[in-house]
PASE-638952 format. One record per atom (N, C-alpha, C): atom name; residue in three letters; x, y, z; residue number from 0. Coordinates in pm, 1 decimal. Layout:
! residues N
<rec><martor>CA</martor><kefi>ALA</kefi><c1>X</c1><c2>Y</c2><c3>Z</c3><keti>NUM</keti></rec>
...
This chain:
! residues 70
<rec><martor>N</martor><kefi>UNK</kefi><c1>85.1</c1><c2>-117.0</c2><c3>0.0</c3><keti>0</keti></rec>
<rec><martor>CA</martor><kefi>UNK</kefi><c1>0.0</c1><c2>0.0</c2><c3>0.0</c3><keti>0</keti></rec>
<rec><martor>C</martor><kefi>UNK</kefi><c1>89.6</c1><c2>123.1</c2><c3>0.0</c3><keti>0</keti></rec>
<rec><martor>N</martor><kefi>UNK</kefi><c1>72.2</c1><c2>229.9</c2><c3>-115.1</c3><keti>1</keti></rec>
<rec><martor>CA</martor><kefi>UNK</kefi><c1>167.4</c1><c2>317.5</c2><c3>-136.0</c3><keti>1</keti></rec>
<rec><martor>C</martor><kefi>UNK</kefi><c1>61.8</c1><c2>450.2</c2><c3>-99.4</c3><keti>1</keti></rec>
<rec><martor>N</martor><kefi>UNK</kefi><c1>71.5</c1><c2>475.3</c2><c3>15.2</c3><keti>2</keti></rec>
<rec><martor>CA</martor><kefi>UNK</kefi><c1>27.9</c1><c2>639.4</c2><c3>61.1</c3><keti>2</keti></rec>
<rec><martor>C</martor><kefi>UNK</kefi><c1>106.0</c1><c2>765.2</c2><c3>31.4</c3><keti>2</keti></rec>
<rec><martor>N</martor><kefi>UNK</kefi><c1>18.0</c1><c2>835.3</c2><c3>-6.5</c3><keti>3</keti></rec>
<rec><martor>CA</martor><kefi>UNK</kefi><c1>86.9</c1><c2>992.4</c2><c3>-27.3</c3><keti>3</keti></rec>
<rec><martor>C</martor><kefi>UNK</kefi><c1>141.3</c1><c2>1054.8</c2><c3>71.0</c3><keti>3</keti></rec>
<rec><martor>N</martor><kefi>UNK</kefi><c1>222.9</c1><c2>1084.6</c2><c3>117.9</c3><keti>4</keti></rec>
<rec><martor>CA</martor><kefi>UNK</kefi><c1>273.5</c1><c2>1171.8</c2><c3>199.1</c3><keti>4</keti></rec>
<rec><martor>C</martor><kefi>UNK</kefi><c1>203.8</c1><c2>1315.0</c2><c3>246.6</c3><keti>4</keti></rec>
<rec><martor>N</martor><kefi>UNK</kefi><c1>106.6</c1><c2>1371.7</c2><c3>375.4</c3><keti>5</keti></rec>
<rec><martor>CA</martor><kefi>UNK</kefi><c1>85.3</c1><c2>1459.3</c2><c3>384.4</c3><keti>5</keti></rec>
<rec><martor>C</martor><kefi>UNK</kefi><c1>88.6</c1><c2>1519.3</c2><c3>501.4</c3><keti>5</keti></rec>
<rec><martor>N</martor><kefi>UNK</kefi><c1>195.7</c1><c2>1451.4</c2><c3>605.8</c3><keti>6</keti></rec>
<rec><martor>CA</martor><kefi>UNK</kefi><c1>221.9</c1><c2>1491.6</c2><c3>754.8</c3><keti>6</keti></rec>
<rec><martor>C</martor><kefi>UNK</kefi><c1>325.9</c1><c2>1463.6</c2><c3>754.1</c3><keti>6</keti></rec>
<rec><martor>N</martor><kefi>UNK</kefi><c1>369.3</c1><c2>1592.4</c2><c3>791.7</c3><keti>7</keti></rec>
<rec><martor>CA</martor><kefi>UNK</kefi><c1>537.9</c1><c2>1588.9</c2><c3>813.4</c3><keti>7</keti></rec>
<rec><martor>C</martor><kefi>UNK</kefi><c1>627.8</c1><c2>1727.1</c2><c3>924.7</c3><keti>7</keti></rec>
<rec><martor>N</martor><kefi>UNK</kefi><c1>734.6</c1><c2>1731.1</c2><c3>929.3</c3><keti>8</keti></rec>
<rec><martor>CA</martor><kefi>UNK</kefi><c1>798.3</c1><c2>1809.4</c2><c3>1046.1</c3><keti>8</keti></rec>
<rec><martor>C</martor><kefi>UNK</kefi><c1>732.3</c1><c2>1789.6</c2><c3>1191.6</c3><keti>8</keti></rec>
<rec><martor>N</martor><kefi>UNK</kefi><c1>665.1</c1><c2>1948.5</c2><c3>1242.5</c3><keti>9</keti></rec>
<rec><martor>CA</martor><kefi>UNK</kefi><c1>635.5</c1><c2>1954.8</c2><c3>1355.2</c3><keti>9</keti></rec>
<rec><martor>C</martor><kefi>UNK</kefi><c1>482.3</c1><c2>1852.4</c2><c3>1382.5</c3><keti>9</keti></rec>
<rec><martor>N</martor><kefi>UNK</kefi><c1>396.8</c1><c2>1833.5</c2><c3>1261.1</c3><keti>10</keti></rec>
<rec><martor>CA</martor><kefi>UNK</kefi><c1>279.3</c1><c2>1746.6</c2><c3>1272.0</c3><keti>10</keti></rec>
<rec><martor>C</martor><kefi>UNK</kefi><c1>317.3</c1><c2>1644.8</c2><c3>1334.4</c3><keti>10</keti></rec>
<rec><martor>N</martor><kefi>UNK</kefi><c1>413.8</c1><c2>1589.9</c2><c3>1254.8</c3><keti>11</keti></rec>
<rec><martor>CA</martor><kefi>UNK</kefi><c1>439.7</c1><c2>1430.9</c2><c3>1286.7</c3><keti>11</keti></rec>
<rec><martor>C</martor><kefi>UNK</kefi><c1>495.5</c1><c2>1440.1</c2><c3>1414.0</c3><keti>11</keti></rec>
<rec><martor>N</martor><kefi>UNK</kefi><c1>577.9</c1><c2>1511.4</c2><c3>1480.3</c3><keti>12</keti></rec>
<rec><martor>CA</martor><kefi>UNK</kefi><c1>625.9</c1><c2>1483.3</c2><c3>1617.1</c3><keti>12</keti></rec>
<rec><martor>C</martor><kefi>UNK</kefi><c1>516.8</c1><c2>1518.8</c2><c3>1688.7</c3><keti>12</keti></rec>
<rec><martor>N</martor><kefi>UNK</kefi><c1>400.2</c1><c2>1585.8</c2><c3>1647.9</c3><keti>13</keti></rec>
<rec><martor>CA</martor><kefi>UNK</kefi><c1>343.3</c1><c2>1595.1</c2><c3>1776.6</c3><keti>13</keti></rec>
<rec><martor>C</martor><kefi>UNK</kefi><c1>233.9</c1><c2>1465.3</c2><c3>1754.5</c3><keti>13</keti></rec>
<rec><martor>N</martor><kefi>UNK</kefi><c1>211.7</c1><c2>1411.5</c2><c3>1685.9</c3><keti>14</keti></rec>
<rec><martor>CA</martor><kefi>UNK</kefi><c1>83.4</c1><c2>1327.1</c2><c3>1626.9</c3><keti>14</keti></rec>
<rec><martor>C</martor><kefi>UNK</kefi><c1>176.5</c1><c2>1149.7</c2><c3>1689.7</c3><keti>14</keti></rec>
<rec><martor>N</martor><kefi>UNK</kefi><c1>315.5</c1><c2>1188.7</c2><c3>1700.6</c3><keti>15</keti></rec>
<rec><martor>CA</martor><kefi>UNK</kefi><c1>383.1</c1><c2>1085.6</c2><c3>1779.4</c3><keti>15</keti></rec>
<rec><martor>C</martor><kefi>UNK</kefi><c1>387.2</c1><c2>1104.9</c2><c3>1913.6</c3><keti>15</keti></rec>
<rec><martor>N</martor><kefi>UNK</kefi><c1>389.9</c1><c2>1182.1</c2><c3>1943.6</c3><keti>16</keti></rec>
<rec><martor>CA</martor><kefi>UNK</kefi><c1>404.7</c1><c2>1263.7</c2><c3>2134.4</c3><keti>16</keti></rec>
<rec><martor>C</martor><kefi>UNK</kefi><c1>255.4</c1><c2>1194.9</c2><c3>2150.9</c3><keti>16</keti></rec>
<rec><martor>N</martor><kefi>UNK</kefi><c1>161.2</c1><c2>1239.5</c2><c3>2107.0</c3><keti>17</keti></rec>
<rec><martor>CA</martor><kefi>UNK</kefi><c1>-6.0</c1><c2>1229.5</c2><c3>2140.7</c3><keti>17</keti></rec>
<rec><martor>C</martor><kefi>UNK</kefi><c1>-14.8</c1><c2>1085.0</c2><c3>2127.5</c3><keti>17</keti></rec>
<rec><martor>N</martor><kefi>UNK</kefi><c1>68.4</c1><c2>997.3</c2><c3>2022.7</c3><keti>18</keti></rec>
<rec><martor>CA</martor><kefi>UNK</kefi><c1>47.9</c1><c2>841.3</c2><c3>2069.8</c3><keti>18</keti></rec>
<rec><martor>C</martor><kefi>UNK</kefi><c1>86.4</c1><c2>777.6</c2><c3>2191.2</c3><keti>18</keti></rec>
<rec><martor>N</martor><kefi>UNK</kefi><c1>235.5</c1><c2>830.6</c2><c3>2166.9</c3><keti>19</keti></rec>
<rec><martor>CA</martor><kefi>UNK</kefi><c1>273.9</c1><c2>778.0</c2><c3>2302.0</c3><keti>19</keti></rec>
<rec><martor>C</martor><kefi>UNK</kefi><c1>216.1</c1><c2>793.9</c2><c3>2439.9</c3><keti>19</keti></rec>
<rec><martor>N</martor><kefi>UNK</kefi><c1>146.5</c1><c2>963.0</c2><c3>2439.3</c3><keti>20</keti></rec>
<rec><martor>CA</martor><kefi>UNK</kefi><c1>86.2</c1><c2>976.4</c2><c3>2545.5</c3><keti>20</keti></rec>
<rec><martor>C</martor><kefi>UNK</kefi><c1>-41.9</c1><c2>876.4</c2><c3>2575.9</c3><keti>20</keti></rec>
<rec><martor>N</martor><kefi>UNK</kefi><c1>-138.7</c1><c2>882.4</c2><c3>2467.6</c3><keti>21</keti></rec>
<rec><martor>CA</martor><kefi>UNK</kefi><c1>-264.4</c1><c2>828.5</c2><c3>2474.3</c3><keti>21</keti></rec>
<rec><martor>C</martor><kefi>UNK</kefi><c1>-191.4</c1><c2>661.3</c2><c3>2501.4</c3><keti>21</keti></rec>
<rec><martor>N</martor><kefi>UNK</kefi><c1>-96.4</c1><c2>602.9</c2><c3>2480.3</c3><keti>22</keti></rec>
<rec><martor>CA</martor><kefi>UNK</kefi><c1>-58.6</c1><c2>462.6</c2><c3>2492.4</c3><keti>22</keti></rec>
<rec><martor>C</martor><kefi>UNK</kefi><c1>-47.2</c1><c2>464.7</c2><c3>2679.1</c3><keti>22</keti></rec>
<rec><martor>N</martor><kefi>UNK</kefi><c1>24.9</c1><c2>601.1</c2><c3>2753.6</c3><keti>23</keti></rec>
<rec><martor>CA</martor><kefi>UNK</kefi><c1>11.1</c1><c2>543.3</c2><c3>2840.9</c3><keti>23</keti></rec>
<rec><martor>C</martor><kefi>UNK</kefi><c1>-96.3</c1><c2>629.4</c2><c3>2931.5</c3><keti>23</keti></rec>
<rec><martor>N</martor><kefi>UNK</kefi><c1>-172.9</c1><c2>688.9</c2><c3>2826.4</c3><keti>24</keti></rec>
<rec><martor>CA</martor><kefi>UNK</kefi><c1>-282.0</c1><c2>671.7</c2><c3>2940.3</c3><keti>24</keti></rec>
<rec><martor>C</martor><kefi>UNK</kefi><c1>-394.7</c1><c2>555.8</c2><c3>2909.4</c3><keti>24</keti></rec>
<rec><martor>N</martor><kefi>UNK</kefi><c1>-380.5</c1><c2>457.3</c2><c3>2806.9</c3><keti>25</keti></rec>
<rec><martor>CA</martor><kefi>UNK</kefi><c1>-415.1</c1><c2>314.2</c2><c3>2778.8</c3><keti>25</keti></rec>
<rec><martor>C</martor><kefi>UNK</kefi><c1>-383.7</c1><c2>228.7</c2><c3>2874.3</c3><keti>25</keti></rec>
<rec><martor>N</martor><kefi>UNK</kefi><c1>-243.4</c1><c2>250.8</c2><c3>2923.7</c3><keti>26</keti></rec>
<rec><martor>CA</martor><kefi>UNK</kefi><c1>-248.6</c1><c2>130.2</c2><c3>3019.3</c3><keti>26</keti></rec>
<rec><martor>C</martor><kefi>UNK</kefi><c1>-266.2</c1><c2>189.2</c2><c3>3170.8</c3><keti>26</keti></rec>
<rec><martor>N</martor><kefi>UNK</kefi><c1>-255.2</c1><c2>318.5</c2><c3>3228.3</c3><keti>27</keti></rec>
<rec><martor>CA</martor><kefi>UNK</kefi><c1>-330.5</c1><c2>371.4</c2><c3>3346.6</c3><keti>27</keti></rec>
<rec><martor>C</martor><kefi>UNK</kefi><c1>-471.2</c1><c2>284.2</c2><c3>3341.3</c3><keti>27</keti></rec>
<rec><martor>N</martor><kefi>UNK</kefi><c1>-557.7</c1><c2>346.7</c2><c3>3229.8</c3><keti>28</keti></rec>
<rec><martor>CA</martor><kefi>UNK</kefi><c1>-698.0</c1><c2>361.8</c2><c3>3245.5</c3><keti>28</keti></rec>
<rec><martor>C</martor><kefi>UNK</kefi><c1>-706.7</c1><c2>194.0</c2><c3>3265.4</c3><keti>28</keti></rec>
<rec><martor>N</martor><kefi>UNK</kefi><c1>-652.2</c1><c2>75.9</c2><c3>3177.9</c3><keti>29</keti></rec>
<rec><martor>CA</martor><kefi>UNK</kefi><c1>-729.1</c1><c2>-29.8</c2><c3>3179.5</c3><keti>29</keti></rec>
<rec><martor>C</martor><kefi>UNK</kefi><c1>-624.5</c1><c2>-110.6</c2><c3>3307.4</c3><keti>29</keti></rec>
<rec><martor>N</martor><kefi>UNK</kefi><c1>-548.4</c1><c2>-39.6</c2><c3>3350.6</c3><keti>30</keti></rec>
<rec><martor>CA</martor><kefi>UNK</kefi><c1>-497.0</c1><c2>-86.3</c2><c3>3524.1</c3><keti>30</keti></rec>
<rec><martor>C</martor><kefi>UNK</kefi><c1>-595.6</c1><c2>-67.8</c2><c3>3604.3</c3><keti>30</keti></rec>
<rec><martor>N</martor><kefi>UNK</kefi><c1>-675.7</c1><c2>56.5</c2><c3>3586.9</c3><keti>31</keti></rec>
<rec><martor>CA</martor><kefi>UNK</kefi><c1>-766.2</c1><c2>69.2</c2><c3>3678.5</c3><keti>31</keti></rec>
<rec><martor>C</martor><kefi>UNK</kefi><c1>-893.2</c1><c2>19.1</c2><c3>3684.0</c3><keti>31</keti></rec>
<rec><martor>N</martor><kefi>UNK</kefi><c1>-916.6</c1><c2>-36.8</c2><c3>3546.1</c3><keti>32</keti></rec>
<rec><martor>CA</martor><kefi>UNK</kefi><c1>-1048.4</c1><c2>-135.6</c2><c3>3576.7</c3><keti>32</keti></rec>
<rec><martor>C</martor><kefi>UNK</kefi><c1>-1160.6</c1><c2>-41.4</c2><c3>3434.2</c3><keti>32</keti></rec>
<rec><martor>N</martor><kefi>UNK</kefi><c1>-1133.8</c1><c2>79.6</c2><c3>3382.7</c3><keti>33</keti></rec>
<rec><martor>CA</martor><kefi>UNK</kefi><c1>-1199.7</c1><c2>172.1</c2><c3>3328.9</c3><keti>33</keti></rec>
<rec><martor>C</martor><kefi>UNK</kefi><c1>-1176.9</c1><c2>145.6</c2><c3>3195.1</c3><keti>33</keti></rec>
<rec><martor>N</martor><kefi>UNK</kefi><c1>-1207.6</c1><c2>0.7</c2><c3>3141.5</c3><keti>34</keti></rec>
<rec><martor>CA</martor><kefi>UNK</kefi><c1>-1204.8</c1><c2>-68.7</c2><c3>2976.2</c3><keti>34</keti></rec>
<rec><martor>C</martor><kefi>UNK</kefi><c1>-1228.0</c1><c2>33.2</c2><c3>2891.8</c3><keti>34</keti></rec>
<rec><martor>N</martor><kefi>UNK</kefi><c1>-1354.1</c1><c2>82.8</c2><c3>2892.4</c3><keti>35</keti></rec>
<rec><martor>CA</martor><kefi>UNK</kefi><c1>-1404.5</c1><c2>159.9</c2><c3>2811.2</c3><keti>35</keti></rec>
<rec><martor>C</martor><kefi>UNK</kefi><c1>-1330.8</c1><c2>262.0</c2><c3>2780.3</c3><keti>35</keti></rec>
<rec><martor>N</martor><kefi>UNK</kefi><c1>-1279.2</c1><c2>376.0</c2><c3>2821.7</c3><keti>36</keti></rec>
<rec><martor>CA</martor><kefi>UNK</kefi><c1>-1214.9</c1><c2>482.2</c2><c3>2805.8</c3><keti>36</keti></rec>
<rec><martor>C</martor><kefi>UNK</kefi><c1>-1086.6</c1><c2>443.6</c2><c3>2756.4</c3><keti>36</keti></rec>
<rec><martor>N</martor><kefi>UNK</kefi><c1>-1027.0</c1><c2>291.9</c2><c3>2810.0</c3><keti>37</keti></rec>
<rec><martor>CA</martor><kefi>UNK</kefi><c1>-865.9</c1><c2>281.0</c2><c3>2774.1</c3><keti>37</keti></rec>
<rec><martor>C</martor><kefi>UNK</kefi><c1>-913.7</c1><c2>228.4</c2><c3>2605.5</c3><keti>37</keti></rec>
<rec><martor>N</martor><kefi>UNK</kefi><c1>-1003.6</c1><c2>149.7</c2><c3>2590.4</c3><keti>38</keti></rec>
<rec><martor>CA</martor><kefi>UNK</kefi><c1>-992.5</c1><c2>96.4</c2><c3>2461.7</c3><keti>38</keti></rec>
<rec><martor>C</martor><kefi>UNK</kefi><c1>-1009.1</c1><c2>219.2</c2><c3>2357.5</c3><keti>38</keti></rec>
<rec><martor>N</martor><kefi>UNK</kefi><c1>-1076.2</c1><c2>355.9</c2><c3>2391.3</c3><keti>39</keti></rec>
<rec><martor>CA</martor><kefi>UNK</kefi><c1>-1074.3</c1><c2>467.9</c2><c3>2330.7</c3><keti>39</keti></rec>
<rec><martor>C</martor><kefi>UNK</kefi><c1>-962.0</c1><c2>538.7</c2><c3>2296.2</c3><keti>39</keti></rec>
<rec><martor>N</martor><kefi>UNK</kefi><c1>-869.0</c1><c2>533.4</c2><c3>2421.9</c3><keti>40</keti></rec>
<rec><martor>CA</martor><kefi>UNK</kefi><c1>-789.8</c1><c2>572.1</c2><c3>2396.2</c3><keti>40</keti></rec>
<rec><martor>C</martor><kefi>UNK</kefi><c1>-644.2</c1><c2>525.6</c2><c3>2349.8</c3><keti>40</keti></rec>
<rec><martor>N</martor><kefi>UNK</kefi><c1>-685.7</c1><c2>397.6</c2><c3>2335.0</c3><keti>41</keti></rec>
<rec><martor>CA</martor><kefi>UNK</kefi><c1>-558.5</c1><c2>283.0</c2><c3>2258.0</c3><keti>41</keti></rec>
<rec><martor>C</martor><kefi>UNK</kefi><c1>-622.7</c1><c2>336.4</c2><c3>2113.5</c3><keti>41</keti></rec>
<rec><martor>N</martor><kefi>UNK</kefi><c1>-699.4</c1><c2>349.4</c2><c3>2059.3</c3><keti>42</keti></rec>
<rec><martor>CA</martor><kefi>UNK</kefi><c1>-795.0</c1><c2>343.4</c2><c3>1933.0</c3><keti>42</keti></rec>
<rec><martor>C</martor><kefi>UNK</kefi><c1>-695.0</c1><c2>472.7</c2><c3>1836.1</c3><keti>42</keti></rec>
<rec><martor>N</martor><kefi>UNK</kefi><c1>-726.3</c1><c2>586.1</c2><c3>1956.0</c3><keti>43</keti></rec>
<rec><martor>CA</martor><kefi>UNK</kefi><c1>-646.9</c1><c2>759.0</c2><c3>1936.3</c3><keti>43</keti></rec>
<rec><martor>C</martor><kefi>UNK</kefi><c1>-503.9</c1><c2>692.8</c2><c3>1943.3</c3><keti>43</keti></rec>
<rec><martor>N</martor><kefi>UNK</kefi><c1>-431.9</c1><c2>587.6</c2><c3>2015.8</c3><keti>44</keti></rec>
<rec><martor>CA</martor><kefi>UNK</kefi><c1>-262.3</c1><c2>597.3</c2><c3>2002.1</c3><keti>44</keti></rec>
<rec><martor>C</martor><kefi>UNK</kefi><c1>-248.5</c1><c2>532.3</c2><c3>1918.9</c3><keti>44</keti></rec>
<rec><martor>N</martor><kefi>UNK</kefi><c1>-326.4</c1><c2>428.2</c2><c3>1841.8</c3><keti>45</keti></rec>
<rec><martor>CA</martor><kefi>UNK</kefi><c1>-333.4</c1><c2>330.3</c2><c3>1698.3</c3><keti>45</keti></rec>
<rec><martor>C</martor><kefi>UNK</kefi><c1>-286.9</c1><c2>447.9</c2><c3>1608.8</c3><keti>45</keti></rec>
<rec><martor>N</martor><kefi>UNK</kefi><c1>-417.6</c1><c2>533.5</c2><c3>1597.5</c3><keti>46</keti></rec>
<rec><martor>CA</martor><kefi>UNK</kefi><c1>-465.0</c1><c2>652.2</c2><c3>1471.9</c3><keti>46</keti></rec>
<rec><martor>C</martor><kefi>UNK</kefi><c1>-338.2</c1><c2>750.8</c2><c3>1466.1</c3><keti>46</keti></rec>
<rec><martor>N</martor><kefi>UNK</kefi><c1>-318.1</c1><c2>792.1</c2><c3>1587.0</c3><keti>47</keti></rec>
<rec><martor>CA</martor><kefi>UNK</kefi><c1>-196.5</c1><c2>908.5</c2><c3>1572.9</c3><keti>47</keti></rec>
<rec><martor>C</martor><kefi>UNK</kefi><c1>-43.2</c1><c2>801.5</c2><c3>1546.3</c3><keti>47</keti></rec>
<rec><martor>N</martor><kefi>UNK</kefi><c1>-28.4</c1><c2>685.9</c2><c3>1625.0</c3><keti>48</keti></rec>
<rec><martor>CA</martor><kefi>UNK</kefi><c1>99.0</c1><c2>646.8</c2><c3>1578.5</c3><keti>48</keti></rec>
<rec><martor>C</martor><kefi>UNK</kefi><c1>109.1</c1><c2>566.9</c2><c3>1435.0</c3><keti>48</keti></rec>
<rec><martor>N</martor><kefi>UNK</kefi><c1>-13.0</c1><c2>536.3</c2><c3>1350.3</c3><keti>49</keti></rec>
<rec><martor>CA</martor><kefi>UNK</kefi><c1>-38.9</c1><c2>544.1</c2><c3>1183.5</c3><keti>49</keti></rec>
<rec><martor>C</martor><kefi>UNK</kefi><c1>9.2</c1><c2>681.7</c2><c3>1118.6</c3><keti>49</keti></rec>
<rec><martor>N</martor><kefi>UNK</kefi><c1>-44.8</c1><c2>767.0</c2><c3>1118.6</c3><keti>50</keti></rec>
<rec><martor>CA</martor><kefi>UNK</kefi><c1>-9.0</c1><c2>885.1</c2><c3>1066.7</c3><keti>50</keti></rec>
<rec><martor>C</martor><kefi>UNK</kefi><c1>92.3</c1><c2>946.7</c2><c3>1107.4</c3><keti>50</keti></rec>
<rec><martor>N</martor><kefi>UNK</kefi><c1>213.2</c1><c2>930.9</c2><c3>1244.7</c3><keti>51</keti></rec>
<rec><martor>CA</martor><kefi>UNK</kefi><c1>343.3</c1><c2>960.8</c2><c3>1266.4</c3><keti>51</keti></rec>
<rec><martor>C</martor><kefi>UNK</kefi><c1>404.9</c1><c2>873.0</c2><c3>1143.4</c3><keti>51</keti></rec>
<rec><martor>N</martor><kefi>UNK</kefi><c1>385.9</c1><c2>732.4</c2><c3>1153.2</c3><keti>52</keti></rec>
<rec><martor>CA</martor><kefi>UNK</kefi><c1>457.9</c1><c2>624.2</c2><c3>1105.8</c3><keti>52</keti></rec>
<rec><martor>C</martor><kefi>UNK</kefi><c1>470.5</c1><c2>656.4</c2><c3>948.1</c3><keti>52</keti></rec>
<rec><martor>N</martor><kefi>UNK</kefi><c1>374.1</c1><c2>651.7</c2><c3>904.0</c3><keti>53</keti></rec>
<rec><martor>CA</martor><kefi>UNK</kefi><c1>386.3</c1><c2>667.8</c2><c3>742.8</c3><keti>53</keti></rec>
<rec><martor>C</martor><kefi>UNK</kefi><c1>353.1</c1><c2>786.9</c2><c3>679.5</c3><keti>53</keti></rec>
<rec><martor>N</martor><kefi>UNK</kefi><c1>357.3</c1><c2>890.7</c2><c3>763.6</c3><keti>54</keti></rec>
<rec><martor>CA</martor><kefi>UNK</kefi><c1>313.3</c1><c2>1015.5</c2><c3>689.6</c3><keti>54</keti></rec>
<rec><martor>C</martor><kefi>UNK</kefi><c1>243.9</c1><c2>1041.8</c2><c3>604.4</c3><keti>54</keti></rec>
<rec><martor>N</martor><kefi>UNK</kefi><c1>100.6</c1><c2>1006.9</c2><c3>657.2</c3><keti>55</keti></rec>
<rec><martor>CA</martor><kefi>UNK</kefi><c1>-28.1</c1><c2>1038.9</c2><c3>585.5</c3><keti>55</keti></rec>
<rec><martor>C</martor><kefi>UNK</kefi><c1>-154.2</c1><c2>1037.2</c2><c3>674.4</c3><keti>55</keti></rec>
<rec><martor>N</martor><kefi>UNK</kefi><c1>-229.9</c1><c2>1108.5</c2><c3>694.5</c3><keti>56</keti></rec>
<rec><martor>CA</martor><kefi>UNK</kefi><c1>-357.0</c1><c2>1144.6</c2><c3>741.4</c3><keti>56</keti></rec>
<rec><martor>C</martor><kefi>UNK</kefi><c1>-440.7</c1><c2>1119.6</c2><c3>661.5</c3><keti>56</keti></rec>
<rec><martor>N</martor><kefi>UNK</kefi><c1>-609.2</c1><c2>1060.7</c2><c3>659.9</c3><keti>57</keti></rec>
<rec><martor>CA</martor><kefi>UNK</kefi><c1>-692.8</c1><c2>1054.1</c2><c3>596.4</c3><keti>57</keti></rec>
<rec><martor>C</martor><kefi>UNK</kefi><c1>-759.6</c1><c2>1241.9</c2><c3>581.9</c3><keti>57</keti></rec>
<rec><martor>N</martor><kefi>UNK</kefi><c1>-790.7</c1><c2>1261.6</c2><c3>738.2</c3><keti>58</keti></rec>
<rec><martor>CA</martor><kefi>UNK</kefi><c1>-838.5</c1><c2>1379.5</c2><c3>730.6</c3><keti>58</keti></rec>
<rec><martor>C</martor><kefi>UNK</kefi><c1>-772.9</c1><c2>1491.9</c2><c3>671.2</c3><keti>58</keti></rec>
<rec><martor>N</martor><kefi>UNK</kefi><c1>-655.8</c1><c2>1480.1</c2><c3>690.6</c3><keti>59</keti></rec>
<rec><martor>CA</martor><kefi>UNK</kefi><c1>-512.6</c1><c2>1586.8</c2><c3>597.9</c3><keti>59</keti></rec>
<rec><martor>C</martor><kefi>UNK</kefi><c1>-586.4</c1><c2>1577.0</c2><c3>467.6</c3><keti>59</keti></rec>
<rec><martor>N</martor><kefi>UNK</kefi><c1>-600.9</c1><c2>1473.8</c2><c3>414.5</c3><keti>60</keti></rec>
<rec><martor>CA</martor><kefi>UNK</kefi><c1>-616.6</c1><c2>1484.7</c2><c3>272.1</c3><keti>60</keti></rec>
<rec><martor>C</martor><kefi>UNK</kefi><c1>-782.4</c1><c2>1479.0</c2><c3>197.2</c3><keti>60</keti></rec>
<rec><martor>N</martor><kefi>UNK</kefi><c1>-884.5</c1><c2>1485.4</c2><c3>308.6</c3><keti>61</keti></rec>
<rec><martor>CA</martor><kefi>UNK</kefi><c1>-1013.2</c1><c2>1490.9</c2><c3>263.6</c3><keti>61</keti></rec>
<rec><martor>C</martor><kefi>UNK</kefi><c1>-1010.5</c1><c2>1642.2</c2><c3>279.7</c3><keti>61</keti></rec>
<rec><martor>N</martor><kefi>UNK</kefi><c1>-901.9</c1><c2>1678.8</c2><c3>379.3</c3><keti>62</keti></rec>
<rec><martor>CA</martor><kefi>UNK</kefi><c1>-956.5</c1><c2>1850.1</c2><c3>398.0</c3><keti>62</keti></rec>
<rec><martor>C</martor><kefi>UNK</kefi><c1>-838.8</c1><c2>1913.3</c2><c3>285.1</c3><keti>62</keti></rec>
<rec><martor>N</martor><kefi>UNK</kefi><c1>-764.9</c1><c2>1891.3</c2><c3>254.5</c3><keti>63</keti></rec>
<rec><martor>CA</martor><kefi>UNK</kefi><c1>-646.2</c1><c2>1931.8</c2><c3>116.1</c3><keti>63</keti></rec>
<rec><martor>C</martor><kefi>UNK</kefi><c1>-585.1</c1><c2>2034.9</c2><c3>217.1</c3><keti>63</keti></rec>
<rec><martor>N</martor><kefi>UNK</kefi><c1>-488.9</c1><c2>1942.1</c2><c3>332.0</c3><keti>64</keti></rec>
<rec><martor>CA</martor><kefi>UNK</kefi><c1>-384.4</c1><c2>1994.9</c2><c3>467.2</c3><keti>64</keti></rec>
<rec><martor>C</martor><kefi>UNK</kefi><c1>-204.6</c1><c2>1904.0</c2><c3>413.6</c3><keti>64</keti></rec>
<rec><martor>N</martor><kefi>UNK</kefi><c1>-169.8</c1><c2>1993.1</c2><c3>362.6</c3><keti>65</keti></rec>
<rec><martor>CA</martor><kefi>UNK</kefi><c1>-61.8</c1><c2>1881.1</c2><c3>367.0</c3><keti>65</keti></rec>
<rec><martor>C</martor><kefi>UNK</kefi><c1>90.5</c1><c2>2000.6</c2><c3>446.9</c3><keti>65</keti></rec>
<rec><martor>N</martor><kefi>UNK</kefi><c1>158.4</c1><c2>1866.6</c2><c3>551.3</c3><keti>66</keti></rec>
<rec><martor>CA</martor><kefi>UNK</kefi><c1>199.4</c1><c2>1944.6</c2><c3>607.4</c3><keti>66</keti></rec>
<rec><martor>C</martor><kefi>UNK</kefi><c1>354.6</c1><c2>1890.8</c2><c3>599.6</c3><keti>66</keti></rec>
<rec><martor>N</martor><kefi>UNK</kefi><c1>383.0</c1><c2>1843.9</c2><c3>468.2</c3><keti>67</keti></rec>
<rec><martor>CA</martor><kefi>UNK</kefi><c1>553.2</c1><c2>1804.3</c2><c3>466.4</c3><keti>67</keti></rec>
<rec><martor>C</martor><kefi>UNK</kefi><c1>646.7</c1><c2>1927.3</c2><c3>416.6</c3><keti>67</keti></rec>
<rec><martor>N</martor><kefi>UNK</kefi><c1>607.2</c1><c2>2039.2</c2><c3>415.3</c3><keti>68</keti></rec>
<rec><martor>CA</martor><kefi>UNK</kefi><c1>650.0</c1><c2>2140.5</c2><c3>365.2</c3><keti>68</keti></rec>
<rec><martor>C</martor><kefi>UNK</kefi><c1>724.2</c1><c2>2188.9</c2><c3>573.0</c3><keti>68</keti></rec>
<rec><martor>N</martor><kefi>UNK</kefi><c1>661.8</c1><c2>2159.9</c2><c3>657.6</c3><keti>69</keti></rec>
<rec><martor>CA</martor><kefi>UNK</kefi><c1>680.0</c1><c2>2208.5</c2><c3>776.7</c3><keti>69</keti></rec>
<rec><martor>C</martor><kefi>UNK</kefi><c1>827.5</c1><c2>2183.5</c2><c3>770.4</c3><keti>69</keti></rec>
C-alpha cells in the first residue's frame, strides 16, 4: 500500500508525542479497571501512531492539509 505523503515536520512529532501519550494513558486507564475509556484511547494511540509512522492522514487529505513542507 503506497500512501501519499501529507504529515510531516512539527505534525508528525506531535501526532507521535499524542500516541505515546494516549498509549500510556491506555495502560493507566485499563490498570484501573476503566475498559471503556482505555480501549478509546488505545484506538487515538493506533490513529496518531499510523499517521506519525507513514506520513499520511486521511483527514489531511479529505480537507487538502498537507503538512511536509513544515
Amino acid at each position: 500500500m503506497n500512501l501519499p505523503e501529507n504529515v510531516g515536520g512539527r505534525d508528525r512529532l506531535a501526532r507521535a508525542l499524542l500516541a505515546a501519550l494516549l498509549a500510556l494513558l491506555t495502560v493507566a486507564l485499563l490498570g484501573s479497571g476503566r475498559r471503556r475509556l482505555g480501549v478509546f484511547a488505545a484506538l487515538g494511540a493506533v490513529g496518531f501512531g499510523f499517521n506519525a509512522v507513514t506520513c499520511f492522514c486521511g483527514m489531511n487529505r479529505a480537507l487538502g492539509v498537507d503538512t511536509t513542507g513544515d
